[in-house]
C-alpha positions, 0 to 999 in steps of 0.5 A: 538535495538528493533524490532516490526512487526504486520499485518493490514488486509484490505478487500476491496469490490470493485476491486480497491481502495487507502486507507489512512492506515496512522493512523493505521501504526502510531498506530503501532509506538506507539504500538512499543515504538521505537522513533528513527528507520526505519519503513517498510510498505508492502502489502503481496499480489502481486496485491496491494500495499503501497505507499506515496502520497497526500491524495487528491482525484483529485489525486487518481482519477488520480492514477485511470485514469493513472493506467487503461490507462497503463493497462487496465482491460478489454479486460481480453483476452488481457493478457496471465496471464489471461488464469488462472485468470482475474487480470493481469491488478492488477499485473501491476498496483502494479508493477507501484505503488509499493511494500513497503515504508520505513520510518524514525522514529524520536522523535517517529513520523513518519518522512514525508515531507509536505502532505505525507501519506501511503497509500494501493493501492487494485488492485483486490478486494473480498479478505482478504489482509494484510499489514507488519509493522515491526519496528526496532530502540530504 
């Protein structure tokens, strides 16, 4: 069995954003030269996430209107966590959309049903960020 890992660093400018890091993780299932196996993707940072959905806007900006109706940013007095800092709101948004995803690897592709694409979800921009791919398989 083989095993891959590399990290992807992502900085985002603003406070939130999704990314398509789709093709960078298929570039890393090429880099690893496994074609049957399993393939984790996960944020390293408790204020984002990596998650599988449709690459359409109407729905991100869904994603966005839900995401700040369940846990508004602001008022920042409105969260304990924030008497240190002011991103509470990102540590919810991240536990809503999740950590990680866990994808099979077969005949060296990644295994997705129709519109099915990885994407980074920023919850709390202005700072360098990574992205764990490990690979294990043959």
């Amino acid at each position: 069995m083989k095993s891959y890992r590399k990290e992807l660093w992502y900085h985002v400018k603003s406070r939130r954003r999704f990314i398509n890091i789709t093709p960078q993780v298929e570039e890393c299932l090429k880099e690893s030269g496994i074609k049957e196996g399993l393939l984790l993707c996960n944020t390293m940072h408790i204020t984002s996430s990596v998650f599988i959905n449709d690459d359409e806007d109407g729905l991100h900006q869904d994603f966005e209107k839900w995401l700040e109706g369940l846990a508004p940013e602001k008022p920042y007095s409105m969260y304990k966590h924030n008497s240190f800092e002011d991103n509470a709101d990102a540590h919810l948004k991240r536990t809503i959309m999740g950590r990680e995803v866990v994808v099979a690897v077969t005949n060296g592709r990644l295994d997705f049903g129709p519109w099915e694409q990885i994407f980074y979800g920023e919850f709390d921009g202005n700072r360098d960020k990574r992205v764990l791919v490990k690979i294990i398989g043959q």
